[in-house]
C-alpha positions in Angstrom: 168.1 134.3 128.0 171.4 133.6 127.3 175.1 134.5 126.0 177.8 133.1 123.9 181.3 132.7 124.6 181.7 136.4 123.2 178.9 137.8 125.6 176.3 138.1 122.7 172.6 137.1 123.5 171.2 134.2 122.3 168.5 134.5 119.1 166.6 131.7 117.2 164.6 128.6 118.1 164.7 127.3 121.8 165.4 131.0 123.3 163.1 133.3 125.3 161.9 134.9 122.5 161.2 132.2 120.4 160.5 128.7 122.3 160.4 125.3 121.7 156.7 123.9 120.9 156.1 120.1 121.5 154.3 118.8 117.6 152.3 115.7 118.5 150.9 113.8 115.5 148.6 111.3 115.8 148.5 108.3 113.9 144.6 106.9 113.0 143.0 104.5 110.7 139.3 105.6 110.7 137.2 104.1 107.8 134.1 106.2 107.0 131.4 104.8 105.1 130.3 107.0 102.0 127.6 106.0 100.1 125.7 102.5 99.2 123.9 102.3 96.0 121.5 98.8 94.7 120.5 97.5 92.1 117.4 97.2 90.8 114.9 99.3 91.9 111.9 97.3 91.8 113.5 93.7 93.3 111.8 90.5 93.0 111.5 87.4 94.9 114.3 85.1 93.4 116.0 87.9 91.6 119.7 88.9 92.8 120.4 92.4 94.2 123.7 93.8 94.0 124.9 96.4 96.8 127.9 98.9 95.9 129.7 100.1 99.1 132.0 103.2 99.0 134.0 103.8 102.0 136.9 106.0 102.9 139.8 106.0 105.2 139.9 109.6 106.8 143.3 108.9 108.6 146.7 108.8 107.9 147.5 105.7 108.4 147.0 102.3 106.2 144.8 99.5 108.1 142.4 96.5 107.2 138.9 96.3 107.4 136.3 93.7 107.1 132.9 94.7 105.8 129.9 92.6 105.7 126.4 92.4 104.6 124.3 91.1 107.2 120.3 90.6 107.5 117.7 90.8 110.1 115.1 88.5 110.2 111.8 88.3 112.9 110.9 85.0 114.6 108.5 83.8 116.0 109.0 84.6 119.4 109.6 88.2 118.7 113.5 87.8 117.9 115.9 88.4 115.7 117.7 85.9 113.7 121.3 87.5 112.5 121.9 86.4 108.8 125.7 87.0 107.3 124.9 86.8 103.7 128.1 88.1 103.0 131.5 89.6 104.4 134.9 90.9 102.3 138.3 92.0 104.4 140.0 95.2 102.3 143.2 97.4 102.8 142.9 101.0 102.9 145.9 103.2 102.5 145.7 106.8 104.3 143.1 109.2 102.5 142.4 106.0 100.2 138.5 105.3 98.9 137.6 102.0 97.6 134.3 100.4 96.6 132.6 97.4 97.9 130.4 95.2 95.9 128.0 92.5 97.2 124.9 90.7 95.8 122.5 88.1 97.1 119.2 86.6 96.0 115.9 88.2 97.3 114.3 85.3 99.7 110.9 86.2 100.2 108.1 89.5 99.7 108.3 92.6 102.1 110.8 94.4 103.0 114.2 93.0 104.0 116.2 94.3 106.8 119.9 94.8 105.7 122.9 96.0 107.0 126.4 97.0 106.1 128.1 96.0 109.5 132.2 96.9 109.7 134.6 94.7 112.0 131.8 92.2 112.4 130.5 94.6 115.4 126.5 94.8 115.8 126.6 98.3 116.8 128.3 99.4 113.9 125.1 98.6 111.8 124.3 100.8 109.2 120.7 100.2 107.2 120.4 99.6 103.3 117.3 101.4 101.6 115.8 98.5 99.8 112.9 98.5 98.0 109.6 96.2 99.2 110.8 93.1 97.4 107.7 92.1 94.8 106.5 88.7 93.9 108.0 86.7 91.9 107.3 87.7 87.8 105.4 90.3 89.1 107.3 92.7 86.1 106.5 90.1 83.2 103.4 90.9 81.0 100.5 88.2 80.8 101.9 86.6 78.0 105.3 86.3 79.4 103.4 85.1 82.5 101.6 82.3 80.5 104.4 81.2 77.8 107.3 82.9 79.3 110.2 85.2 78.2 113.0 83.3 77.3 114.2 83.0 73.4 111.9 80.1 72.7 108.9 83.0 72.9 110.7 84.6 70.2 110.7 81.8 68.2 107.4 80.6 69.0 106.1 84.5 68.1 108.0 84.1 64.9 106.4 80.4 63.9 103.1 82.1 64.4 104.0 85.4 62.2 105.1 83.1 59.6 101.8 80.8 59.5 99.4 83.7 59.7 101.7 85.0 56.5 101.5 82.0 55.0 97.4 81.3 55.4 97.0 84.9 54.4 98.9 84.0 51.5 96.9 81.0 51.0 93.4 82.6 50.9 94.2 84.9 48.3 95.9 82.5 46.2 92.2 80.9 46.2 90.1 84.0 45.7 92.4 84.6 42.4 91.6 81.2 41.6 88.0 81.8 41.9 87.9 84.9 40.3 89.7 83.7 37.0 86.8 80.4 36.8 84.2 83.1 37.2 85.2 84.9 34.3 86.2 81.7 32.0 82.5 81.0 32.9 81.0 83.8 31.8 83.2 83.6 28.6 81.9 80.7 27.3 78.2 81.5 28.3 78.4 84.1 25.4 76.8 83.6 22.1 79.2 82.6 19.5 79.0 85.8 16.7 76.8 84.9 13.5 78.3 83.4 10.1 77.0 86.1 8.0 76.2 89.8 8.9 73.1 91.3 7.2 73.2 93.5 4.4 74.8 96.9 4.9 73.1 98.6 1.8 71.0 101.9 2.5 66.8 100.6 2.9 65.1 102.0 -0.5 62.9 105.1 -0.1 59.2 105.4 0.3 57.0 105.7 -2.8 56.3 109.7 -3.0 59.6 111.0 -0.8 61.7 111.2 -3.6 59.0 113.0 -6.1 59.1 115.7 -2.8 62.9 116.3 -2.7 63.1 117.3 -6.4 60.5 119.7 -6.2 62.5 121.8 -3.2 65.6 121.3 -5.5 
């Protein structure tokens, strides 16, 4: 409570009635991992996989970030070997998303144990869902298997096309051929026609026949 100079209370902000609040804003930068997406979705051994990272910076304030790809694999004595297969340092604004792409070669069959892992920090893990990782060529067909799939297949298929085509071609060339002696053979096995035809004059009639028609008549 208060007065002025003129002995009038005191109204507005920072009086009795209505007092001062303390605002405290807090200044963050908190990157949140959003979805991870690979490619393809049956692997094979020596094929590459590519790994698309979305993350998102929740706070409001800009900050750096280092994002990495790193693998798990066994040993022998029942540990783990830690491999970095790959690592990329971004920039976030506040409320900013950004994508994350990384791609490596599939080493061996199984499944592989993959990480996204921010700030280098183990505990920050966060698993990939690969797919068991197939043999080698186990998508090609048998003849891709045997000649393999590449453009000279093409060409090779083509090379064959055109020689079956062309022996097709052949044989019935040759049956024509044989057909047309077949009939010049039996063309010149027939008989030459005669010189002379015979007579074409009516034979004469029987003694007695024509005594028989004039007596009907």
């Amino acid at each position: 409570e208060g007065q002025d100079l003129a002995g009038n209370a005191l109204e507005g902000p920072g009086t009795h009635d209505v007092p001062r609040i303390p605002a405290l804003e807090v200044m963050h930068f908190t990157p949140e991992l959003l979805s991870i997406w690979t490619h393809p979705s049956a692997p094979e051994v020596g094929q590459n996989i590519r790994v698309d990272v979305r993350i998102n910076n929740l706070g409001n304030l800009d900050g750096n970030l280092t994002v990495g790809l790193w693998a798990w694999e066994s040993r022998s004595n029942m540990e783990f070997q830690i491999i970095d297969l790959s690592s990329q340092n971004i920039s976030l604004d506040p409320r900013q998303a950004t994508l994350v792409t990384f791609q490596f070669e599939a080493w061996r069959e199984g499944d592989l144990q993959v990480y996204i892992v921010l700030n280098e920090n183990e505990s920050s893990r966060l698993p990939i869902d690969l797919p068991p990782i197939r043999e080698e060529g186990a998508s090609l067909s048998w003849f891709e298997r045997v000649f393999g799939d590449g453009p000279m297949v093409v060409s090779f298929l083509i090379l064959v096309c055109t020689a079956l085509g062309f022996g097709i071609a052949l044989l019935w060339l040759r049956d024509e051929e044989e057909t047309d002696d077949e009939w010049d053979d039996e063309e010149e096995g027939w008989p030459d026609p005669p010189e002379e035809f015979p007579d074409e004059t009516p034979p004469p009639i029987p003694p007695g026949l024509g005594d028989v028609d004039e007596e009907e008549e």
